[in-house]
BALOBA-1460 file (C-alpha; in Angstrom, 3 decimals):
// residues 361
<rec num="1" residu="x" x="38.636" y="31.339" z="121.213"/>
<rec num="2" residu="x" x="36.978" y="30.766" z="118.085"/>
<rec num="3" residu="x" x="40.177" y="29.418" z="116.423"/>
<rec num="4" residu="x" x="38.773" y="30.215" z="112.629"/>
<rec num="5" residu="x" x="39.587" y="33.615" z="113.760"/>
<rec num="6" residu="x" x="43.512" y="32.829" z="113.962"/>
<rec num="7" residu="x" x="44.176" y="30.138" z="111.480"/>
<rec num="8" residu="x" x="48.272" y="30.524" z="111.849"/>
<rec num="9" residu="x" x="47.909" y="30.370" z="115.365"/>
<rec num="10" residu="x" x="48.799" y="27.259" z="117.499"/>
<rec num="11" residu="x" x="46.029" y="26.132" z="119.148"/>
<rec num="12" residu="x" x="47.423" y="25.354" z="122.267"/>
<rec num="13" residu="x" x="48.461" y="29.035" z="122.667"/>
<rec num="14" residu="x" x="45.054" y="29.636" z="121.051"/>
<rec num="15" residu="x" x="43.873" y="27.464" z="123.776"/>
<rec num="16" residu="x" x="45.975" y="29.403" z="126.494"/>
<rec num="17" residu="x" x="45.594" y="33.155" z="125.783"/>
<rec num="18" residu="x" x="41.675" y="32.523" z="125.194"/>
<rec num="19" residu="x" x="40.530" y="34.619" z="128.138"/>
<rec num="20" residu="x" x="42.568" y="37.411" z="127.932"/>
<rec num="21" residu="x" x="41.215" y="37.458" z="124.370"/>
<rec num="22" residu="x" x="37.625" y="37.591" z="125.279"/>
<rec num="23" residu="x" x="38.354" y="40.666" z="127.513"/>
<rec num="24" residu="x" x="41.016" y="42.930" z="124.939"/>
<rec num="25" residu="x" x="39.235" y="41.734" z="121.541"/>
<rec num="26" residu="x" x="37.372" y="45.202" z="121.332"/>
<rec num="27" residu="x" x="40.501" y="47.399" z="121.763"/>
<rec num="28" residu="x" x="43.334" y="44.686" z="119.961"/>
<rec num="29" residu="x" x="42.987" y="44.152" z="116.370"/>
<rec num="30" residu="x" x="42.937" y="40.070" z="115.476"/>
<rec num="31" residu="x" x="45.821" y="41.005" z="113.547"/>
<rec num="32" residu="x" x="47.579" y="42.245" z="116.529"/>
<rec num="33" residu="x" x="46.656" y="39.999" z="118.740"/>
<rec num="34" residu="x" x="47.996" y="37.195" z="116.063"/>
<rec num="35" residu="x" x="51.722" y="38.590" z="117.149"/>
<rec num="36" residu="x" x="50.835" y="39.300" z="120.838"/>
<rec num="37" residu="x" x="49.736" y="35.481" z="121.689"/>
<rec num="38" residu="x" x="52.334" y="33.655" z="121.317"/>
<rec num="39" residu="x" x="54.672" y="36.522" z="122.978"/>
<rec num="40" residu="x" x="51.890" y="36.197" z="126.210"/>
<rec num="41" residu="x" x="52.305" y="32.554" z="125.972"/>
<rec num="42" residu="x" x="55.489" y="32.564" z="126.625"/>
<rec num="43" residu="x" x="55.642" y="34.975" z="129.230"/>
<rec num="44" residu="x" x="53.216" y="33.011" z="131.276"/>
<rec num="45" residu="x" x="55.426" y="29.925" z="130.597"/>
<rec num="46" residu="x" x="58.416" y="31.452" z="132.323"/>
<rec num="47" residu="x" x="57.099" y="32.639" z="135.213"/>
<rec num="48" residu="x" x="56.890" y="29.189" z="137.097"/>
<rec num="49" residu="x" x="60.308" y="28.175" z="136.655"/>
<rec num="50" residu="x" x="61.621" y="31.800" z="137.138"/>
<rec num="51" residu="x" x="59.264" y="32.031" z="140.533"/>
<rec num="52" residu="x" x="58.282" y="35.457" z="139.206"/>
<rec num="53" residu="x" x="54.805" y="37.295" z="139.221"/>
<rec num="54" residu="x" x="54.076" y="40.464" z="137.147"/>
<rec num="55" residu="x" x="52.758" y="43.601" z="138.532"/>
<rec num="56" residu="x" x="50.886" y="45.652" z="135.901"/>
<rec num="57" residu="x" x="49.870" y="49.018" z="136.025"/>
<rec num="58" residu="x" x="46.554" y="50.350" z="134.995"/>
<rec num="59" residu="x" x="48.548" y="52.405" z="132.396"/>
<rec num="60" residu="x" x="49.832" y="49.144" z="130.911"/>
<rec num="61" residu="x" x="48.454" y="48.252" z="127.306"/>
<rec num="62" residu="x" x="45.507" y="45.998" z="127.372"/>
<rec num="63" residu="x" x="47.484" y="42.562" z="125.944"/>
<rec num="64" residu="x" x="49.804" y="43.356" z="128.853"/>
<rec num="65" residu="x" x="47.277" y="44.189" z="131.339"/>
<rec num="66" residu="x" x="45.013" y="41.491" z="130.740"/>
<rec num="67" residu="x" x="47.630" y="38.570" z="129.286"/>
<rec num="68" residu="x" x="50.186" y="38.535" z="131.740"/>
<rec num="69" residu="x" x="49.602" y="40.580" z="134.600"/>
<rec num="70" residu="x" x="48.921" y="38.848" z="137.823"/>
<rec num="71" residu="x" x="48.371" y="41.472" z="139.717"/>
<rec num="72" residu="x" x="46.706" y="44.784" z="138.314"/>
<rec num="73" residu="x" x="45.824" y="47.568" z="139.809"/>
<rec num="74" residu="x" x="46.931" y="51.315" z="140.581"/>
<rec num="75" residu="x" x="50.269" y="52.368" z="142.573"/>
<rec num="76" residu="x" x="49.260" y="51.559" z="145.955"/>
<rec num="77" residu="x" x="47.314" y="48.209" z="145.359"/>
<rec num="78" residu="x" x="50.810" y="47.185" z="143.453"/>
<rec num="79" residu="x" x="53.114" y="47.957" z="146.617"/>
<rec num="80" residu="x" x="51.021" y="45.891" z="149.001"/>
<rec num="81" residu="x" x="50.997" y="42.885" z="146.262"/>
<rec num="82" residu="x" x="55.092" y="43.558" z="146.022"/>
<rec num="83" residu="x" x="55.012" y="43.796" z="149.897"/>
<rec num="84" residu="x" x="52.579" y="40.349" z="150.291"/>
<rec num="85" residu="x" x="53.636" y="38.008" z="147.052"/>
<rec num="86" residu="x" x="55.267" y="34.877" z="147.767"/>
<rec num="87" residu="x" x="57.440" y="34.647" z="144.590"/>
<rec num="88" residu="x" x="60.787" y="35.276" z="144.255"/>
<rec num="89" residu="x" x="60.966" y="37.605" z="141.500"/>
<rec num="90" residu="x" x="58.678" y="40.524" z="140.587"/>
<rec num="91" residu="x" x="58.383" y="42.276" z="137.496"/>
<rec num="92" residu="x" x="57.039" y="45.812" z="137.623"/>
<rec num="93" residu="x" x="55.241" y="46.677" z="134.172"/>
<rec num="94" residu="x" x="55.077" y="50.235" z="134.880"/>
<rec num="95" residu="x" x="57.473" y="52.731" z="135.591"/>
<rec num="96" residu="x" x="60.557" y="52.650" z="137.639"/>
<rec num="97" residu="x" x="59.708" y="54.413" z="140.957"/>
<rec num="98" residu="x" x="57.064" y="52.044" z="141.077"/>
<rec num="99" residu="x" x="59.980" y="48.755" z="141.193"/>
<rec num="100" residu="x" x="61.618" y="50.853" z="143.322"/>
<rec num="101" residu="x" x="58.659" y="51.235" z="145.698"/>
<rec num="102" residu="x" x="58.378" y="46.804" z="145.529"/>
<rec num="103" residu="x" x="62.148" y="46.813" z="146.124"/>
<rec num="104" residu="x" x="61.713" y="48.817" z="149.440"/>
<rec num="105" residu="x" x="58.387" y="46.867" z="150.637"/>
<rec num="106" residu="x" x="60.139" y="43.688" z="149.447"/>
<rec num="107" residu="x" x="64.154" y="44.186" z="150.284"/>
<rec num="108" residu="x" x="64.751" y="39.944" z="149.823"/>
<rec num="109" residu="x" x="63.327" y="39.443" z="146.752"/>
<rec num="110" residu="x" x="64.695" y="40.361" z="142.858"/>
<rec num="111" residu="x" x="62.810" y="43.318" z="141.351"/>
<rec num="112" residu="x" x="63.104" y="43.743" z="137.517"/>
<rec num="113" residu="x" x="62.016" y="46.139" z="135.213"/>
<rec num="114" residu="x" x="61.502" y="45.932" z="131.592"/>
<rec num="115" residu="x" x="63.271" y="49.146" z="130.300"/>
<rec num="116" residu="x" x="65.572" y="50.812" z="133.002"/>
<rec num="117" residu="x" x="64.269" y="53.764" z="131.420"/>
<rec num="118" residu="x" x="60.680" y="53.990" z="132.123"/>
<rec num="119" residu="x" x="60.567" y="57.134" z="134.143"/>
<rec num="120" residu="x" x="58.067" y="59.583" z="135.169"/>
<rec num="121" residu="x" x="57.669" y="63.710" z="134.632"/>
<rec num="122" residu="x" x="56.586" y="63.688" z="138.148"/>
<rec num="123" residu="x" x="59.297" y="61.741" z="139.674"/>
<rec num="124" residu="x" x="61.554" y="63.679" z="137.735"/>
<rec num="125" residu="x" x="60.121" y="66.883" z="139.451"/>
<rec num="126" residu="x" x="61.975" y="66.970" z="142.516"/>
<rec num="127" residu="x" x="65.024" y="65.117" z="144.371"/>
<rec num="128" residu="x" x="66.087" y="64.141" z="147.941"/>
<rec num="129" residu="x" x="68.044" y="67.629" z="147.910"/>
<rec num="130" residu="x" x="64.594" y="69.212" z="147.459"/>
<rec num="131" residu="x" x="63.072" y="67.969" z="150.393"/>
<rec num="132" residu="x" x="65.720" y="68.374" z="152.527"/>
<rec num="133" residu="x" x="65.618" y="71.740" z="151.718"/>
<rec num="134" residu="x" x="62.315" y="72.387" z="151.988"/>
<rec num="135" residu="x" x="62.336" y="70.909" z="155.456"/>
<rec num="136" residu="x" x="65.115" y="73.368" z="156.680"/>
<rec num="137" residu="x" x="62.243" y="76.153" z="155.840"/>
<rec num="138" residu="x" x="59.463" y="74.351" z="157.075"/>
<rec num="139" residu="x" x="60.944" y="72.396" z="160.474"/>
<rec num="140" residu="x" x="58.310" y="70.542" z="162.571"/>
<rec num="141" residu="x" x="55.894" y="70.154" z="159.624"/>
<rec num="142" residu="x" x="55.302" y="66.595" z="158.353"/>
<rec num="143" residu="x" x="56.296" y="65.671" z="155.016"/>
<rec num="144" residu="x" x="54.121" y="63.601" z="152.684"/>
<rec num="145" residu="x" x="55.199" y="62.637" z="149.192"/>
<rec num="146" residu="x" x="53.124" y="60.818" z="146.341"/>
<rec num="147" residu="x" x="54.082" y="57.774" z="145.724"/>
<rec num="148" residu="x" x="55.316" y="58.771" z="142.397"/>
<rec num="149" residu="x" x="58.638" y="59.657" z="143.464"/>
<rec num="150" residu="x" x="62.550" y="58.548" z="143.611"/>
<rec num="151" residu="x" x="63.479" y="56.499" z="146.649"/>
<rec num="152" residu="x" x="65.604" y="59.419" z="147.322"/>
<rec num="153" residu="x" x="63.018" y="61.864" z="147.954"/>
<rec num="154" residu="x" x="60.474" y="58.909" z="149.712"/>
<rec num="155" residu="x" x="63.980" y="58.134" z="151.786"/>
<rec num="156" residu="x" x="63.291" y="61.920" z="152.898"/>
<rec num="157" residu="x" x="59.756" y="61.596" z="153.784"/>
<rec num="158" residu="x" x="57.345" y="60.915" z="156.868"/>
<rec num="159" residu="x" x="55.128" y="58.518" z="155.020"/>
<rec num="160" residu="x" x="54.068" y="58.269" z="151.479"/>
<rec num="161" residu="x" x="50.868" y="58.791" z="150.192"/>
<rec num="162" residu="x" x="48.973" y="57.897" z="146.545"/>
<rec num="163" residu="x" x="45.310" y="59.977" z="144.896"/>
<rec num="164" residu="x" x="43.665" y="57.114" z="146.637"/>
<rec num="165" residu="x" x="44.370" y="58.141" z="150.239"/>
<rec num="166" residu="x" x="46.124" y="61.363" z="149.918"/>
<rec num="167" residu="x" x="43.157" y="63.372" z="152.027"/>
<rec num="168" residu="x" x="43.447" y="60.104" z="154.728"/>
<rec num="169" residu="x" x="47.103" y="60.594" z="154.648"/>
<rec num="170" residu="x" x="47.266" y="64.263" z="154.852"/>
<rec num="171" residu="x" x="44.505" y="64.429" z="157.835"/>
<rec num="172" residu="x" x="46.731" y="61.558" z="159.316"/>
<rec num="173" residu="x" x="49.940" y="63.334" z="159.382"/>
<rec num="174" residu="x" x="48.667" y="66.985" z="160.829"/>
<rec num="175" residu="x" x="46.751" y="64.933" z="163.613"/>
<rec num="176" residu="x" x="50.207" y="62.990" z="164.585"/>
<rec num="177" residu="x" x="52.128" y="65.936" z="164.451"/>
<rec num="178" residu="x" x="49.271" y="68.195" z="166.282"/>
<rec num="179" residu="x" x="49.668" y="70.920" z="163.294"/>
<rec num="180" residu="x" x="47.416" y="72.541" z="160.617"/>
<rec num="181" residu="x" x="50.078" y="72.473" z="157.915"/>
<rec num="182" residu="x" x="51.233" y="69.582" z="155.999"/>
<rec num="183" residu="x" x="53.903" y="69.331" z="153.102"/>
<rec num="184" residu="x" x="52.630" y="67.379" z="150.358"/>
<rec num="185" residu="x" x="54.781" y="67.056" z="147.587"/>
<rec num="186" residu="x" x="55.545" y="67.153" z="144.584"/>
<rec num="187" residu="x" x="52.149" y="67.343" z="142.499"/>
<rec num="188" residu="x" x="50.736" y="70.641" z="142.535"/>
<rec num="189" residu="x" x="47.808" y="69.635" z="140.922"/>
<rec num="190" residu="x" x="46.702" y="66.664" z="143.556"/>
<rec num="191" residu="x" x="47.584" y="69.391" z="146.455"/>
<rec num="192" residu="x" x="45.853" y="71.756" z="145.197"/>
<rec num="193" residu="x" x="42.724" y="69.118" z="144.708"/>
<rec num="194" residu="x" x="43.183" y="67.603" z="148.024"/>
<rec num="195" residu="x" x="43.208" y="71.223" z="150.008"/>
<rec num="196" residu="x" x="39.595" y="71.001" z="148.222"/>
<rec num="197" residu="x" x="38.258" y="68.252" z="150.405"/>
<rec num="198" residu="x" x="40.180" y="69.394" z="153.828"/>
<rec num="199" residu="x" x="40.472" y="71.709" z="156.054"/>
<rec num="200" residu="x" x="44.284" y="70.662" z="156.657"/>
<rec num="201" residu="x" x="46.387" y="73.638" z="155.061"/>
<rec num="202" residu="x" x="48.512" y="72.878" z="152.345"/>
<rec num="203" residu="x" x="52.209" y="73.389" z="151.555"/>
<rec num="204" residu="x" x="52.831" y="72.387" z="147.866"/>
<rec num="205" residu="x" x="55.781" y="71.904" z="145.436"/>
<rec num="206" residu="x" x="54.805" y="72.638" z="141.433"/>
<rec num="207" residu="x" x="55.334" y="68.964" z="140.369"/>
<rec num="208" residu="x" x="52.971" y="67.773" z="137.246"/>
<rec num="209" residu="x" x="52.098" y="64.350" z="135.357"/>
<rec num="210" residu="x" x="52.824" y="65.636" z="131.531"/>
<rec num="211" residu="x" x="49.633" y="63.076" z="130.997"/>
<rec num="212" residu="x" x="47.236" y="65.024" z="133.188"/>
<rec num="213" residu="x" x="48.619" y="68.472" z="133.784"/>
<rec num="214" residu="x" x="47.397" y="68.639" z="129.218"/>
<rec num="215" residu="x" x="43.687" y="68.348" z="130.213"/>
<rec num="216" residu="x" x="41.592" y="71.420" z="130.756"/>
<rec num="217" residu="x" x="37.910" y="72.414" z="131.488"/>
<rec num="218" residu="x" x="37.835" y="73.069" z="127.478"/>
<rec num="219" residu="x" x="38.301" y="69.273" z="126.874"/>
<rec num="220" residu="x" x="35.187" y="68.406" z="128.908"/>
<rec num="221" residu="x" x="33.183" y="71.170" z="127.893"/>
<rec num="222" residu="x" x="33.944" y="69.455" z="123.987"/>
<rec num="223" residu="x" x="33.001" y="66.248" z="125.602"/>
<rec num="224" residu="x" x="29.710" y="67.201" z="126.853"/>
<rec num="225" residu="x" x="28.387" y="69.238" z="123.644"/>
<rec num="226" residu="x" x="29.490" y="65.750" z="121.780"/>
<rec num="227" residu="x" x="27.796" y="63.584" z="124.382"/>
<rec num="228" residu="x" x="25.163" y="64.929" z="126.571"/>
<rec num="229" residu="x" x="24.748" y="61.433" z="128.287"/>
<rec num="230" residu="x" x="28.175" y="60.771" z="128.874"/>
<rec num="231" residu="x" x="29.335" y="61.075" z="132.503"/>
<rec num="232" residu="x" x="32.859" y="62.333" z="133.020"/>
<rec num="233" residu="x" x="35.586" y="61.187" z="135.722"/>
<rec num="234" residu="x" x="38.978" y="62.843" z="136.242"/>
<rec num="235" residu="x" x="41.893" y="61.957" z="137.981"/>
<rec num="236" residu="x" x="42.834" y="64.003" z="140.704"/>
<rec num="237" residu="x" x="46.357" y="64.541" z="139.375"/>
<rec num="238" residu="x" x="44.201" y="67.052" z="136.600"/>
<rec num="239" residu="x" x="43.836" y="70.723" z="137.503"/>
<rec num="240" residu="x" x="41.521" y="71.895" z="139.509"/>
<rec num="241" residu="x" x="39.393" y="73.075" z="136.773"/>
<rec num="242" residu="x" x="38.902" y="69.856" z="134.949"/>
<rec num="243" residu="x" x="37.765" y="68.539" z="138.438"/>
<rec num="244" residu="x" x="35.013" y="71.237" z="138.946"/>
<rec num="245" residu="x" x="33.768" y="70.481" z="135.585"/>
<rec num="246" residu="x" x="33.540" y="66.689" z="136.022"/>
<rec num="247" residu="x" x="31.080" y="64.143" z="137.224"/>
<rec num="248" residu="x" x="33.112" y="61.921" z="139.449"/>
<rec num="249" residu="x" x="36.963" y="62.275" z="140.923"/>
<rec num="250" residu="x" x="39.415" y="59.576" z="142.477"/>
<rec num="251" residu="x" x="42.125" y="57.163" z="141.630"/>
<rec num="252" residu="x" x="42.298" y="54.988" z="138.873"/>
<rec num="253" residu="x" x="40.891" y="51.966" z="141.643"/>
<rec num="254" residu="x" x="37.826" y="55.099" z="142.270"/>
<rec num="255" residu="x" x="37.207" y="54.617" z="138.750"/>
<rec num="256" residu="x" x="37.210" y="50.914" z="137.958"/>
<rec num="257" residu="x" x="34.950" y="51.004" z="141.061"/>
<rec num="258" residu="x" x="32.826" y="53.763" z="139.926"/>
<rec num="259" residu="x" x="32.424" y="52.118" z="136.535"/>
<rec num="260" residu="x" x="31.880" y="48.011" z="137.585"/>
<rec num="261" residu="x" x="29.281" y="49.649" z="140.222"/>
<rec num="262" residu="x" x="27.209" y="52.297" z="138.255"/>
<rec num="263" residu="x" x="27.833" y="50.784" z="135.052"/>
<rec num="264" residu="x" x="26.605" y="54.042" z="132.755"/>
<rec num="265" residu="x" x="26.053" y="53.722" z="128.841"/>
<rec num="266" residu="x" x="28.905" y="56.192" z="128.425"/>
<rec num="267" residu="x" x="31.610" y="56.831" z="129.967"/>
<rec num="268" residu="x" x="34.857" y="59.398" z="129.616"/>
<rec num="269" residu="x" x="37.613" y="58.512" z="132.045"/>
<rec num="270" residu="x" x="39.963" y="61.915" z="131.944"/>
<rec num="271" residu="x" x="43.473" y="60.201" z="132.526"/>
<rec num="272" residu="x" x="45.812" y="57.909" z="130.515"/>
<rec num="273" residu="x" x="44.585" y="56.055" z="127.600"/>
<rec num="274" residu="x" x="45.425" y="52.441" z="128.639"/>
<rec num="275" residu="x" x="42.976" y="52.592" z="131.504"/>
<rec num="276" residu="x" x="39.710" y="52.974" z="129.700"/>
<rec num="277" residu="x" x="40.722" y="50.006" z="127.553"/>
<rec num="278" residu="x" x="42.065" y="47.985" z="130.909"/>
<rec num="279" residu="x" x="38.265" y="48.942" z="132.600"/>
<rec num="280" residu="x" x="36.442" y="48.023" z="129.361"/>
<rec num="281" residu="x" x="37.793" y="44.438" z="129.557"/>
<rec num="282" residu="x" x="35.719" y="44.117" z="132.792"/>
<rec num="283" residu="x" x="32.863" y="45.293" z="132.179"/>
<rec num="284" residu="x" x="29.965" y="45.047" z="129.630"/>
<rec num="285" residu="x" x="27.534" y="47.252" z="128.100"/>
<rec num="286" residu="x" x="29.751" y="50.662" z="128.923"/>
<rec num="287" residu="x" x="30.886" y="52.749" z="125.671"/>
<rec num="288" residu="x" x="34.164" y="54.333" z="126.454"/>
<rec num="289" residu="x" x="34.719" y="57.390" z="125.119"/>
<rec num="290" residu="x" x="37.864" y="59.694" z="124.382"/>
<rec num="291" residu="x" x="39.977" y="61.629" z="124.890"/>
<rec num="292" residu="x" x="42.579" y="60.670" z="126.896"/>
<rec num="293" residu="x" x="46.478" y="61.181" z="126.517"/>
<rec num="294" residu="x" x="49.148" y="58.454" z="126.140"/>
<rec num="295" residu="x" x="52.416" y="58.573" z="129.027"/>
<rec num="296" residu="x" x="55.024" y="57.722" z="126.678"/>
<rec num="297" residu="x" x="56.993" y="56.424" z="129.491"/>
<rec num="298" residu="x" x="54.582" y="53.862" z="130.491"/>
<rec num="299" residu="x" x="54.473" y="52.631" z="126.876"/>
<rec num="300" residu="x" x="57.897" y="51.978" z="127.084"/>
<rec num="301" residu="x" x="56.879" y="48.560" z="128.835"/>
<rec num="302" residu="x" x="56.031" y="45.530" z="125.637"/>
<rec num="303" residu="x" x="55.513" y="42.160" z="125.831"/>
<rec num="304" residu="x" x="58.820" y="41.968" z="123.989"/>
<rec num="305" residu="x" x="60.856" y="43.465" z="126.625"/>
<rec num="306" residu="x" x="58.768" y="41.658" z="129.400"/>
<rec num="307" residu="x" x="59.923" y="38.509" z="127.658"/>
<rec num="308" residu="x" x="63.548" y="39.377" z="127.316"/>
<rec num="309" residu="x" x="63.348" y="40.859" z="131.019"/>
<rec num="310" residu="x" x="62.357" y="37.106" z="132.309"/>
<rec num="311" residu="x" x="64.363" y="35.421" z="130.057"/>
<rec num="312" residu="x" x="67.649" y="36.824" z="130.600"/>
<rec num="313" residu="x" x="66.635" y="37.915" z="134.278"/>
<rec num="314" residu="x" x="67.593" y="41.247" z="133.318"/>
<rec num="315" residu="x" x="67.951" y="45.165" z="134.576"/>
<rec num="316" residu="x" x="67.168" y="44.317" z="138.229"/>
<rec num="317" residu="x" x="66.031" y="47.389" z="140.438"/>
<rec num="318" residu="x" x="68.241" y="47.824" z="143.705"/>
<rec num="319" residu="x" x="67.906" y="50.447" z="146.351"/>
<rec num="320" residu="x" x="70.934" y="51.790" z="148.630"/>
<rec num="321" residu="x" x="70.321" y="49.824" z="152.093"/>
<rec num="322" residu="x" x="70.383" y="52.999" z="153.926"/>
<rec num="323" residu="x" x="68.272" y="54.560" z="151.614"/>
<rec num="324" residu="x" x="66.255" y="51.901" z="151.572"/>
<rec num="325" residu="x" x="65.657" y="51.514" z="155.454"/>
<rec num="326" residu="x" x="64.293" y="55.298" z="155.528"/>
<rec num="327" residu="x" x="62.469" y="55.141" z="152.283"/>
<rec num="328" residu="x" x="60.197" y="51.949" z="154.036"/>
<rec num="329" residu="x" x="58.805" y="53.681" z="156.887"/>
<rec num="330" residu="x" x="57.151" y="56.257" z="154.882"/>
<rec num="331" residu="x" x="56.168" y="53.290" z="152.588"/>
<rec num="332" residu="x" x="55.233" y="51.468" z="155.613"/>
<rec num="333" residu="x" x="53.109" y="54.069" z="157.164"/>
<rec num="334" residu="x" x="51.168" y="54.115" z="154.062"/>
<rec num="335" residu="x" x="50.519" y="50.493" z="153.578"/>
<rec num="336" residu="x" x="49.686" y="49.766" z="157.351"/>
<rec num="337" residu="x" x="47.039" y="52.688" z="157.163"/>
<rec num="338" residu="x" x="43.329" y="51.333" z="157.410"/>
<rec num="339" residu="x" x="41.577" y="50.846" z="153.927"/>
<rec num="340" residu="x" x="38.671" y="53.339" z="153.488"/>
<rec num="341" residu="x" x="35.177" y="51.236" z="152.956"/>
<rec num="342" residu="x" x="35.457" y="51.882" z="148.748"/>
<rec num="343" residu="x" x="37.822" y="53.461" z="146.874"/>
<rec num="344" residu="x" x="38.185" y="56.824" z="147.980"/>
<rec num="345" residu="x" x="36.678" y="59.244" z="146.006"/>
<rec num="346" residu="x" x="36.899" y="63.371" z="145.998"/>
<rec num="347" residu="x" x="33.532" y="65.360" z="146.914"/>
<rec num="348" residu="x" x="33.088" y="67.363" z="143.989"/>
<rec num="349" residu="x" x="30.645" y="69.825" z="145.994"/>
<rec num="350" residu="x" x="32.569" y="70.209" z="148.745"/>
<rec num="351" residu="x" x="35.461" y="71.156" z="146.676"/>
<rec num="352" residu="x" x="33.469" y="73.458" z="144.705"/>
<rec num="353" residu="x" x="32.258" y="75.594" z="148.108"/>
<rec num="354" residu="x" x="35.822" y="75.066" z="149.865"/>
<rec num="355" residu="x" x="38.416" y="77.826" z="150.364"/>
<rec num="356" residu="x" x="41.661" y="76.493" z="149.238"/>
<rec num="357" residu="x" x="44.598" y="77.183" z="151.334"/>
<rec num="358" residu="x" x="47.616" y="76.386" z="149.495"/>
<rec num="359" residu="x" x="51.091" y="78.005" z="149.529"/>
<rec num="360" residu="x" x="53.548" y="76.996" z="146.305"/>
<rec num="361" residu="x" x="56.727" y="76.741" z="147.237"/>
């Protein structure tokens, strides 16, 4: 770090936050980053002596993503780190099914969460009542739930899927059960995109992200008029439309991947905003262009309120055993699954000559 840049800044945490620097310094202001050093500093001081690791999101702000996280990545890379790390504390920057999800994978260990109330619209969407309900309509039909859910509803589930495997899951599930129908719950909008790339018939619940359900084909129409070079990816958890009008679907690990590999001049990543700054800190010679929408729930998670969470070991995540015990072999199912090659991605042309067979419940 060129230290002229800083001059109230203590070199050694000039010294220490120098990387992460290098990778946010064309989304973070040097005026920002002047508070956000010595807060990132201090962070990774306690972590040793606390035995802790942090688990960032790709929804997490740059400075976090980048300063402190030790593990980064989307919802399912984040529940096999919870499930594998050796340290005796995690903190989950992201929301709070997600430190519920490391609390089931990782029942010994202390699971803390920044701000207790970090939800999720999605989660929010449906309960363990739900399901149970829905399973007294459907009997006999497997259940598979997003992994952006309550353990309540996952403790009611067959096995738990996220955007990056959902088709693997769903094919999975109607070949163990020998049926054509699977129950996959509670985004509408990834259903409805994965009946696109199978011929596995869909039962659906009419669950949305409040990030991606405010996208439409409008937005990328705009986008391409602005910039005719630009290729466009969307997240699967966007309606169908903004899909059919992209270049390239998948998870937010199908678009890091897409982007390190191809590396094109521009770039508009259709999800939440953190992620094209989080990519951009990878990767060189890629413009990233809007727009993108903020979860305010995500950016509930600071540096601040990391700090205080590891200093004062503080709003700890638990899980009902019994809950618990169900809950992790739907978890389990998902983890132990078999990788795809690369991060699975959704065929765009298939989905665009596919008939959709979904029923809403």
């Amino acid at each position: 770090m060129a230290y002229g840049e800083f001059p109230d800044l203590d070199d050694a945490i000039a010294r220490s936050t120098a990387d992460a620097w290098e990778k946010v310094k064309g989304r973070v202001t040097p005026l920002e980053w002047a508070l956000h050093a010595p807060l990132i500093a201090e962070i990774n001081a306690l972590k040793k002596p606390r035995d802790a690791v942090i688990l960032a999101h790709n929804y997490m702000t740059p400075e976090i993503f980048h300063g402190v996280g030790d593990y980064v990545g989307d919802s399912l890379g984040l529940a096999k780190e919870a499930a594998r790390s050796e340290a005796r504390v995690i903190v989950q920057a992201g929301v709070h099914f997600m430190a519920e999800t490391s609390k089931i994978l990782s029942p010994d260990k202390t699971v803390l969460i920044p701000d207790p109330l970090a939800g999720c619209s999605l989660a929010a969407s449906i309960t363990g009542a739900d399901v149970r309900l829905i399973k007294q309509r459907y009997p006999g039909l497997p259940v598979v739930t997003y992994v952006n859910t309550t353990a309540d509803v996952k403790a009611e589930t067959d096995i738990c899927c996220t955007s990056a495997n959902a088709v693997q899951v769903v094919e999975w599930a109607a070949r163990e059960w020998g049926v054509d129908r699977v129950i996959l719950i509670p985004d509408e909008y990834l259903a409805r995109n994965v009946a696109a790339q199978t011929d596995v018939k869909i039962i659906a619940w009419q669950g949305r992200c409040e990030v991606h359900e405010r996208f439409d084909a409008a937005d990328i129409a705009e986008m391409r008029q602005a910039y005719p070079g630009a290729e466009i990816l969307a997240h699967p958890e966007c309606p169908e439309e903004v899909l059919n009008a992209a270049d390239f679907a998948g998870s937010t690990a199908a678009m890091a991947d897409y982007v390190e590999t191809r590396r094109p001049k521009q770039v508009v990543l259709i999800t939440e905003c953190s992620m094209a700054a989080n990519v951009a800190g990878d990767v060189e010679g890629v413009e990233f262009i809007g727009p993108c929408n903020l979860c305010p729930h995500m950016k509930r998670i600071t540096l601040t309120n990391i700090r205080d969470c590891l200093l004062n070991m503080q709003f700890e995540v638990t899980v009902p055993e019994d809950m618990a015990e169900r809950a992790r072999q739907a978890v389990q199912r998902m983890v132990d699954l078999p990788p795809p090659p690369v991060p699975a991605r959704y065929d765009l042309v298939r989905a665009r000559g596919h008939s959709v067979q979904v029923e809403l419940i």
